[in-house]
BALUM-187423 format. One record per residue (C-alpha): residue number from 1; x, z negated, y negated. Coordinates in pm, whole numbers. Each point is the difference from the previous one (the first is absolute). Layout:
BEGIN
PT   num     east       up    north
PT   NUM        X        Z        Y
...
This chain:
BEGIN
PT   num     east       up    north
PT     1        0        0        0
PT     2      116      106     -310
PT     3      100     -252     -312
PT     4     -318       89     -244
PT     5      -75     -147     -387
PT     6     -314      194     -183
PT     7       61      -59     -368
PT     8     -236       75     -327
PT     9      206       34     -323
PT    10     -243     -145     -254
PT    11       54      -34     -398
PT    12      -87      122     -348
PT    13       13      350     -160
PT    14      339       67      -73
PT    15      175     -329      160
PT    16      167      286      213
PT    17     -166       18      337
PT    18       47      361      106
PT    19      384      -16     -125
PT    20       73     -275      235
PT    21     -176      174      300
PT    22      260      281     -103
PT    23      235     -206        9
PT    24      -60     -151      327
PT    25      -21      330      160
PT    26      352      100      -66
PT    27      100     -349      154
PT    28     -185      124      312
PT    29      219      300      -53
PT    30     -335      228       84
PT    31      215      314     -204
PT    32      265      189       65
PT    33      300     -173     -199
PT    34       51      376     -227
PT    35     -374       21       24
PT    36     -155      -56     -380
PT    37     -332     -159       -8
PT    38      -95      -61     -364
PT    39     -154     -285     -160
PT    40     -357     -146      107
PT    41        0      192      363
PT    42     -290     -179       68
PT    43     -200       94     -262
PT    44      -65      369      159
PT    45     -280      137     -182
PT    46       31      101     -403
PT    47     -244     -176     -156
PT    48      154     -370      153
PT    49      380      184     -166
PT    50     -211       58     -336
PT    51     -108     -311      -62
PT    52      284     -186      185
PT    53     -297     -225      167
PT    54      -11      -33      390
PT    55     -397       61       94
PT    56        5      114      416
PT    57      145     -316      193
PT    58      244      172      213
PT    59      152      -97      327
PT    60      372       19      137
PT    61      280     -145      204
PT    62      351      -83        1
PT    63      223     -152      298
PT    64      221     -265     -132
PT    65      236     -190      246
PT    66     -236       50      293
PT    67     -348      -46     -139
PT    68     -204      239      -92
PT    69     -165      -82     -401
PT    70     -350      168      -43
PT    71      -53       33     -388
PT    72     -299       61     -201
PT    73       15       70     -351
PT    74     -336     -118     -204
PT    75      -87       62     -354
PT    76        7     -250     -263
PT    77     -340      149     -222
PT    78     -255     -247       94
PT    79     -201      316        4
PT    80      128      136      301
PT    81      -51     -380      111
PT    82     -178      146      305
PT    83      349      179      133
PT    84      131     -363       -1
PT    85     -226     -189      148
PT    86      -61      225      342
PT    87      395       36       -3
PT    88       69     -371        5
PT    89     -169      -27      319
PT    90      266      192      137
PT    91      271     -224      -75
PT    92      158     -371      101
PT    93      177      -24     -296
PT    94       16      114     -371
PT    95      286      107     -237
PT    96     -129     -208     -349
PT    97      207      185     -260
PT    98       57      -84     -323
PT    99      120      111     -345
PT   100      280     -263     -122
PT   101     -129       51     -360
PT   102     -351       40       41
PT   103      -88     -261      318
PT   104     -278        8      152
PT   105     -265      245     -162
PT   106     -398        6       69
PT   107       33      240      272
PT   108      273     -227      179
PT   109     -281     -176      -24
PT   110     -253      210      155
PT   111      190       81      320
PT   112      199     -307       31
PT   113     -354     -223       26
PT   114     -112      303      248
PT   115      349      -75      230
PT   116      -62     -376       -7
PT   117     -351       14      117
PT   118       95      216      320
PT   119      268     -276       51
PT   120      333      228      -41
PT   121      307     -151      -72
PT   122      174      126     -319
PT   123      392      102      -79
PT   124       17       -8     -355
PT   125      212      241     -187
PT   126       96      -35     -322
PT   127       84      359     -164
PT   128      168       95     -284
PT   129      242     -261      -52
PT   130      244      225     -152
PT   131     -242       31     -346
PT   132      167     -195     -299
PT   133     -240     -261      -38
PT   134      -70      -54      321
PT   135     -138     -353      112
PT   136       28       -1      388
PT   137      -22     -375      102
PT   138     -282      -37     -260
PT   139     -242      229      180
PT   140       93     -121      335
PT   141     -128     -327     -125
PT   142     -334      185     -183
PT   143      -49      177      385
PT   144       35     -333      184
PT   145     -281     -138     -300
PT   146     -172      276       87
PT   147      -71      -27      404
PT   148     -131     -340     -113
PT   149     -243      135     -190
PT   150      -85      201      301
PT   151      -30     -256      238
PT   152      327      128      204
PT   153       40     -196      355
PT   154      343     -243      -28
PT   155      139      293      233
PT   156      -61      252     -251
PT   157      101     -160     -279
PT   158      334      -72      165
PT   159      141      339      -53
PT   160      293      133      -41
PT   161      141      206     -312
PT   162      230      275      -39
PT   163      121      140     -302
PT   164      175      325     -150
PT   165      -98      371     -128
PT   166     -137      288      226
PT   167       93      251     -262
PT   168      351      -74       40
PT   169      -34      -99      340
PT   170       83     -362      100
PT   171     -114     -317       55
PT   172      133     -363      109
PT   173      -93     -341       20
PT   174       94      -94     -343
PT   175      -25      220     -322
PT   176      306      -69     -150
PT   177      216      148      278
PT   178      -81      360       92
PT   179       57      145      348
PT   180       46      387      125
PT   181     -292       74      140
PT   182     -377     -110       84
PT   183       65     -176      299
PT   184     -121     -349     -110
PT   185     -353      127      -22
PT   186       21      142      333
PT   187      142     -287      212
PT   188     -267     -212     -224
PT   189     -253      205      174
PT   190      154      -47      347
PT   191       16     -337      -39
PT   192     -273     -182     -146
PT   193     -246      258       69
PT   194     -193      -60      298
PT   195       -2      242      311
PT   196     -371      149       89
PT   197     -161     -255      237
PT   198       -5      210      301
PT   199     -347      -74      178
PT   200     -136      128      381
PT   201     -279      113      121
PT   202     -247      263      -89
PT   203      100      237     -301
PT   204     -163      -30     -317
PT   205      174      196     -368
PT   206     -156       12     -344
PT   207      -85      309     -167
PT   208      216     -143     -369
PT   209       68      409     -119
PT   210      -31      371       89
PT   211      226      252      -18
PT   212     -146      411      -19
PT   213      134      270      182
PT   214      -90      365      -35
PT   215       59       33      361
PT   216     -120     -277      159
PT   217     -209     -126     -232
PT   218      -22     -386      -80
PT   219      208     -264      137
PT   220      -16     -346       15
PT   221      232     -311     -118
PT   222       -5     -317       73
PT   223      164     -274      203
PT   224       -7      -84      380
PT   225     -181     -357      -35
PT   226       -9      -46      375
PT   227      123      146      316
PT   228      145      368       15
PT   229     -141      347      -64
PT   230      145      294      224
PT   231        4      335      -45
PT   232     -337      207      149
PT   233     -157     -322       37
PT   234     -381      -58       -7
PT   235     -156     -245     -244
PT   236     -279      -98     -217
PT   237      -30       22     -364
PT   238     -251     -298     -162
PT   239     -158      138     -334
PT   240     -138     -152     -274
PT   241     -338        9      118
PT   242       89     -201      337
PT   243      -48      313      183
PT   244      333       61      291
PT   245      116      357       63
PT   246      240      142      239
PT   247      271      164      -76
PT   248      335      125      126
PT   249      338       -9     -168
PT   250      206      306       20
PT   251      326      -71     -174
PT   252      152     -358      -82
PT   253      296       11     -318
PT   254      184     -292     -163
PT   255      174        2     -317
PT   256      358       48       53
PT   257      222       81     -379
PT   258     -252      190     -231
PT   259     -172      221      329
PT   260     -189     -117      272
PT   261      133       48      329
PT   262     -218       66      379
PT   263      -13     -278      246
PT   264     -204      -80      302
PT   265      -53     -338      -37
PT   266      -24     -258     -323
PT   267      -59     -355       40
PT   268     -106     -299     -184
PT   269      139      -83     -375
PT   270      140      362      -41
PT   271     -188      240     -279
PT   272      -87      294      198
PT   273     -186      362      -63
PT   274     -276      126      240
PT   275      -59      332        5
PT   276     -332      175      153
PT   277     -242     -229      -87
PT   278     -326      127     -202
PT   279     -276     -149     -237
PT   280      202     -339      -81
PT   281      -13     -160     -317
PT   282      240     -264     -114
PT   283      -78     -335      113
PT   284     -131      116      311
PT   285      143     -137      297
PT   286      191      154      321
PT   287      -97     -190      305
PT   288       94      -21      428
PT   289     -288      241      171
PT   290     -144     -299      220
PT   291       32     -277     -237
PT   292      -55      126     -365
PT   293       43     -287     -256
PT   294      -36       73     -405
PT   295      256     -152     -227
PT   296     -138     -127     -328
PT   297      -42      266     -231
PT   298      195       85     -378
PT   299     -146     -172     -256
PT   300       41      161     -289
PT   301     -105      -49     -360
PT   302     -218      123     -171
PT   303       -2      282     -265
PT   304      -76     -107     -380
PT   305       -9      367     -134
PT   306     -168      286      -58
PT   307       -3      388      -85
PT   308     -199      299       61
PT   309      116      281      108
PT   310     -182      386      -20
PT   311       74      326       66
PT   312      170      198     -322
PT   313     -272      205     -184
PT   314      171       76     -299
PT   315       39      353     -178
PT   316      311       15      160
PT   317      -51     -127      355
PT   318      181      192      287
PT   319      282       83     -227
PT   320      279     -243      145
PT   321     -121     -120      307
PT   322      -85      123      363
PT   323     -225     -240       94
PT   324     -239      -48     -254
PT   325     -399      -82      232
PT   326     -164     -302       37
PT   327       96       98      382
PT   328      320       25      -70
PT   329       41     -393     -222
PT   330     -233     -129      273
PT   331      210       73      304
PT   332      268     -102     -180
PT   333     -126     -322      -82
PT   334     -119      -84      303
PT   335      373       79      152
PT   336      160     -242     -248
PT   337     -235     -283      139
PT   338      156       47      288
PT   339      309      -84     -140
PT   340      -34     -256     -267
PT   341     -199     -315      104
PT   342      -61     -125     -377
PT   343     -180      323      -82
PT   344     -416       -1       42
PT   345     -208      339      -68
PT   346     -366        1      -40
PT   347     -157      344     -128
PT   348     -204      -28     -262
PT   349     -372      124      -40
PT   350       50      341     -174
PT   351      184      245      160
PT   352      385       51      -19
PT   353       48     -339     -122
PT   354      174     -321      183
PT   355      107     -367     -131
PT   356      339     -107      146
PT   357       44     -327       36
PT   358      411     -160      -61
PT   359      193     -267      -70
PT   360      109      114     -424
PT   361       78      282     -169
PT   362      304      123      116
PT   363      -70      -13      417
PT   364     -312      186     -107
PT   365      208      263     -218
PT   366      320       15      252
PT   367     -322      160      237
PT   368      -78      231     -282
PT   369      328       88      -72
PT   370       46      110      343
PT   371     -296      217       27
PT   372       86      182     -254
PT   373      334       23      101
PT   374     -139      145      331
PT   375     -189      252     -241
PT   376     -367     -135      -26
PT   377     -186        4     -327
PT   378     -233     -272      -84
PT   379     -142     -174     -286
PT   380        9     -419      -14
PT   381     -177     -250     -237
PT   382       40     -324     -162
PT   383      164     -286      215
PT   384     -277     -240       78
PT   385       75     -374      120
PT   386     -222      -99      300
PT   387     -239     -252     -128
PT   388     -154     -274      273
PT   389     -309     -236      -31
PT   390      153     -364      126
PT   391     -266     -356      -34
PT   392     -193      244     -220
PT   393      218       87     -261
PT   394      165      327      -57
PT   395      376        8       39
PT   396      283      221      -31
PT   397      386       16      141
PT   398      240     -241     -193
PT   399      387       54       23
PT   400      281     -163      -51
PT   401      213      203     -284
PT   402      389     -120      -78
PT   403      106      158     -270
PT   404      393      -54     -109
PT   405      132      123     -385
PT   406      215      -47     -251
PT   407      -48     -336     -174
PT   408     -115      203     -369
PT   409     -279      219      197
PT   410     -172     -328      173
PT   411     -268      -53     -279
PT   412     -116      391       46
PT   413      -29      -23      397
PT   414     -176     -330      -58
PT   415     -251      170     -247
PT   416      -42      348      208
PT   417      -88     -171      330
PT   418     -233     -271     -175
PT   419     -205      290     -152
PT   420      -48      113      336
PT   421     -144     -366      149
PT   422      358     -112      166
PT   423       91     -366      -24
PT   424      335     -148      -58
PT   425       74     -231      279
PT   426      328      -87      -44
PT   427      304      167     -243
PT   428      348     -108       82
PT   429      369       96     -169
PT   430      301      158      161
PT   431      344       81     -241
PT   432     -176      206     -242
PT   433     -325      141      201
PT   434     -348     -158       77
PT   435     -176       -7      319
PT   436     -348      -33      -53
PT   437     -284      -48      292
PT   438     -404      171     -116
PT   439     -319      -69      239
PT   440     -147      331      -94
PT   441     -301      235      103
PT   442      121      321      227
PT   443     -216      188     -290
PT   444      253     -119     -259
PT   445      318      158      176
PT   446     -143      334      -31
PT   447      180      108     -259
PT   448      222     -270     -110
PT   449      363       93      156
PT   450        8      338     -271
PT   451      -99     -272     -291
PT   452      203     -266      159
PT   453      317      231      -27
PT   454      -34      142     -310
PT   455     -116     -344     -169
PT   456      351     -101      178
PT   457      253      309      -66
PT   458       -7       60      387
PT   459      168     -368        2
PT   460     -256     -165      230
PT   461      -29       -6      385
PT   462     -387      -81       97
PT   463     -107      -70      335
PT   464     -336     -101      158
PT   465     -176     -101      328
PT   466     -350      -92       60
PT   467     -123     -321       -8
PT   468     -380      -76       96
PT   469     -332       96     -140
PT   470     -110     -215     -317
PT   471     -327        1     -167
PT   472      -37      348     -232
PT   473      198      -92     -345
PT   474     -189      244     -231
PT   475       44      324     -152
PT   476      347      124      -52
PT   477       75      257     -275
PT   478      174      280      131
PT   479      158      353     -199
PT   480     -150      -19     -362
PT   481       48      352      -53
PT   482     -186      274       15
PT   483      123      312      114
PT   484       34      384      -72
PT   485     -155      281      156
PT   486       41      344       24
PT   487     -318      189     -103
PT   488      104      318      188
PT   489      217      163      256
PT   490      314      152      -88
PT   491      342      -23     -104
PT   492      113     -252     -210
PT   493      153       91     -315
PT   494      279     -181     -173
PT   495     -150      118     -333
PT   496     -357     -194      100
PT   497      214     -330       87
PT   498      148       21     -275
PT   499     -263      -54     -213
PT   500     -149     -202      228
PT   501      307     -281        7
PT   502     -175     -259     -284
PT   503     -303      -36      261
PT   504      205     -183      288
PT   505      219       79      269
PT   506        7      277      225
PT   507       74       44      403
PT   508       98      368       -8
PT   509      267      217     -100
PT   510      -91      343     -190
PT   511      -47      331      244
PT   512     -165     -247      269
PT   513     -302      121       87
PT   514     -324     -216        4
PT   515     -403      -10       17
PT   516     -306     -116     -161
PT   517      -10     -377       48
PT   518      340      -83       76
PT   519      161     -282     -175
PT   520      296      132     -195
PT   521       81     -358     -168
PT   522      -72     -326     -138
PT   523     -166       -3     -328
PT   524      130     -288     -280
PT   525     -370     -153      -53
PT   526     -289     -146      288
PT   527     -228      330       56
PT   528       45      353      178
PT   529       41      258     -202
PT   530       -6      399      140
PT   531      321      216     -139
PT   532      104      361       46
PT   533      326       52       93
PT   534      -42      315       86
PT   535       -8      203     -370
PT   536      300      214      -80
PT   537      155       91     -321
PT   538     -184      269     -188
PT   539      188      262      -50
PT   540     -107      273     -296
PT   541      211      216     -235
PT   542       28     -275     -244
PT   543       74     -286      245
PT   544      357       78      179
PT   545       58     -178      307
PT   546      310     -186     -101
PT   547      -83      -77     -349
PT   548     -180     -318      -32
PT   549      217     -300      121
PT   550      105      -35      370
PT   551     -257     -253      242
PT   552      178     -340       87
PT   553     -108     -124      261
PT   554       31     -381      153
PT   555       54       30      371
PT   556     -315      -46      190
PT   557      -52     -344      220
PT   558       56      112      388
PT   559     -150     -220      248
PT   560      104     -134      342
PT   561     -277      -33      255
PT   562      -35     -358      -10
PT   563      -21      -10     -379
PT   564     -217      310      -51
PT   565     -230     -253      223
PT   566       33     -307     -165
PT   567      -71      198     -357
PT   568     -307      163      124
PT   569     -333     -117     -120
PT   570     -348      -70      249
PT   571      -91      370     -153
PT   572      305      206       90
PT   573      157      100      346
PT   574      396       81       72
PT   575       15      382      138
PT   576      273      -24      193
PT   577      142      318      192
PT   578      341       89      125
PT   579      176      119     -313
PT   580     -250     -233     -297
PT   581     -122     -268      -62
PT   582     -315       13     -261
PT   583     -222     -227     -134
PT   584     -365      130      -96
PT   585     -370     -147      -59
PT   586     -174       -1      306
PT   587     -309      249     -186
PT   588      156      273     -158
PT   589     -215      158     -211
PT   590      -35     -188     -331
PT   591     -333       46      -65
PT   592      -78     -116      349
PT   593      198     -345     -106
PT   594     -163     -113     -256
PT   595     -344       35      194
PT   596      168     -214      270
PT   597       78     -251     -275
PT   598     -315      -46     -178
């Protein structure tokens, strides 16, 4: 029997998860030693290298000194909390890393409270010790005062520490007295790590993830609980509804370096993929033929936000994209529920409409982004929170928001998040920056990081995880401003801007094309006002082209998806196809508007 150790890697954005699992791969020596691999190999698909966030939990091995070290990487955005929490089951024991500077962060929060419930015991990690103003043995006491909070076990809180920096690659026992290499971590891991508890009798695995294949369709992940599954062996699959199918397995793999390698046999404690198996969903459970026995099923929480989503009808619809039916966005919704476990889809009474259901804004605009990537045009509304009725009273998501800034911008944050119903809990100094802790409504952080940053000079680093449902806290004022629209298709003219610049801001550049009841830009006062950007120079005998003096023009505001969303207003949708992103009024036709607003 081999030596085994299944291991999550848990932290905040940006404490450096992904670069230590890099790290740790070369110490497996997994490449060839002239063999370059690049930064962030996990990290395999190009929106996760964009935004330098990890958001598929990924699996893989190294062998170190005889025992073989399953690895899963996890996010740290509580909104792909759901990756976490399915992963976790997975492991024995968790990788707590954390930023030397920073310490423990909301989302260190999140998962570490997640880890501690399922009873794993953590390695902590300090990163990032090389950073000037580094204060390592301060945040190992602020993690220990932490697992108190959590109600750690006396085991867990007895844990040990290892410090250093995965960028440069090292890490040792004490910070003051770098090593070569990463080795510490590593024979940490061997040693205080427990083994899998090996357990006879008959087999039982947990569907915890899926994998796709194109050829043989979808596979299933999870861990051996109990006994050992073979290669073309019968068994039963328990489903949700507490019906028990049969089913066969064709192919067994583990995970061996970054592939997955064909076995005939995998037994209890090892992480395992099953090939051959049909109409599973996770949390289902694999089971002996004669004796099937469900394992307790994935709780996972629940979703406090919502979009819709339609089908593009614009003037300029099947430009961009190739998949642009209801068909089309339906099938492909329904494909991504296989997939993500945090994501709920309920179509809505008029045709080519849906609500999806997800944990914030960006999990539900990482699925957009992808779409769209994948060349599907669709239109999206407002971000709704999920309100529930609780003792009678109507209530809506709280969260917990950390914001930490320069000591002059404090009094702004203070005032921008009180506007939008957040409470100060508690506000505490470090050298020359705040830390400050706001109870606020889920409604209130739509919207708030642009403001926050720009109220801040891009100083401040904000952070939040849900909290609980409170009782409803009132209105909250959203974007004052009204905006502009265009009053007919065409192109835009830099001559039109021009004279439209005292009116407000605009969102395109001259020569882009546009249509009747797009919005074009903000305007400086409260109401909508129709513009035509689409009216040219005169040009007569008396009126040369070149004569009068030359348009200057401010550069138009360009959007990302996840602010063109938190702009919008409850009239407008985000078009958003392959090559644009747009934002319009949901009824076009202006006449047709102000009917609809009587």
């Amino acid at each position: 029997m081999q030596n085994l150790r299944n291991i999550a890697i848990i932290a905040h954005v940006d404490h450096g998860k992904t670069t230590l699992v890099d790290k740790m791969l070369l110490a497996g020596h997994l490449f060839r030693d002239n063999q370059t691999t690049g930064e962030l190999i996990l990290d395999n698909n190009d929106l996760e290298r964009e935004r330098g966030i990890t958001i598929l939990s990924k699996n893989v091995s190294i062998n170190y000194k005889d025992t073989k070290i399953n690895i899963i990487d996890t996010p740290g955005h509580a909104d792909f909390g759901g990756e976490v929490e399915r992963v976790l089951n997975m492991a024995d024991g968790c990788l707590l890393l954390v930023d030397a500077f920073e310490g423990p962060m909301p989302q260190t929060r999140f998962v570490l409270q997640k880890a501690i419930q399922m009873g794993l015991k953590p390695v902590v990690v300090i990163n990032k010790v090389d950073k000037p103003n580094c204060r390592p043995d301060e945040v190992q006491e602020m993690v220990f005062d932490l697992m108190c909070n959590l109600d750690a076990t006396e085991e867990q809180l007895d844990f040990p520490t290892v410090y250093g920096s995965a960028k440069q690659g090292w890490m040792s026992d004490d910070w003051q007295s770098p090593k070569e290499d990463i080795t510490a971590v590593l024979d940490a891991i061997v040693k205080y790590i427990p083994a899998p508890t090996t357990i006879d009798g008959a087999a039982q695995m947990l569907i915890t993830s899926l994998d796709f294949s194109s050829y043989v369709g979808r596979i299933a992940i999870g861990r051996v609980h109990r006994g050992t599954l073979r290669e073309g062996m019968d068994i039963a699959l328990c489903k949700k509804d507490g019906s028990v199918v049969k089913q066969r397995i064709k192919e067994l793999h583990v995970f061996e370096g970054m592939g997955r390698k064909k076995v005939d046999s995998v037994s209890s404690g090892d992480i395992c993929a099953l090939v051959g198996i049909d109409g599973f969903e996770i949390g289902d459970t694999v089971a002996d033929i004669n004796e099937p026995e469900a394992l307790p099923r994935i709780a996972i929480d629940e979703p406090t936000m919502s979009m819709t989503f339609t089908i593009n009808d614009s003037p300029f619809f099947g430009r961009d994209g190739k998949f642009v039916t209801s068909r089309h966005i339906g099938d492909r919704l329904t494909k991504e529920l296989d997939r993500n476990l945090a994501l709920r889809v309920n179509k809505a009474d008029h045709e080519d409409v849906w609500t999806v259901f997800g944990r914030g804004v960006l999990h539900l605009s990482v699925l957009i982004e992808t779409m769209r990537r994948e060349g599907y045009e669709l239109q999206v509304g407002q971000p709704q929170v999920i309100v529930r009725e609780i003792d009678g009273r109507k209530c809506e998501p709280v969260e917990l928001l950390t914001i930490n800034v320069p000591e002059e911008y404090s009094s702004k944050m203070i005032d921008m998040v009180t506007r939008r119903k957040g409470d100060l809990v508690s506000m505490t100094t470090q050298n020359d920056r705040v830390h400050m802790e706001f109870h606020i409504p889920s409604r209130g952080i739509i919207g708030l990081r642009n403001n926050v940053l720009t109220a801040s000079a891009g100083e401040a680093i904000m952070a939040h995880r849900f909290l609980e449902y409170q009782p409803w806290k009132g209105d909250i004022e959203r974007r004052t401003n009204g905006s502009l629209i265009a009053m007919e298709s065409g192109t835009a003219y830099a001559y039109a801007i021009d004279k439209l610049q005292d009116r407000g801001k605009f969102f395109i550049f001259p020569q882009e094309e546009d249509y009747a009841g797009q919005v074009v830009g903000e305007n400086a006062k409260d109401n909508d006002i129709v513009v035509n950007v689409t009216k040219s120079k005169k040009l007569t005998n008396m009126r040369a082209s070149g004569a009068d003096d030359k348009a200057k023009i401010i550069p138009p505001v360009v959007f990302s998806l996840e602010e063109a969303l938190e702009y919008i207003k409850g009239d407008e949708y985000v078009e958003v196809t392959p090559n644009h992103i747009r934002i319009r009024k949901i009824i076009l036709d202006e006449t047709e508007r102000k009917r609809a607003n009587k």
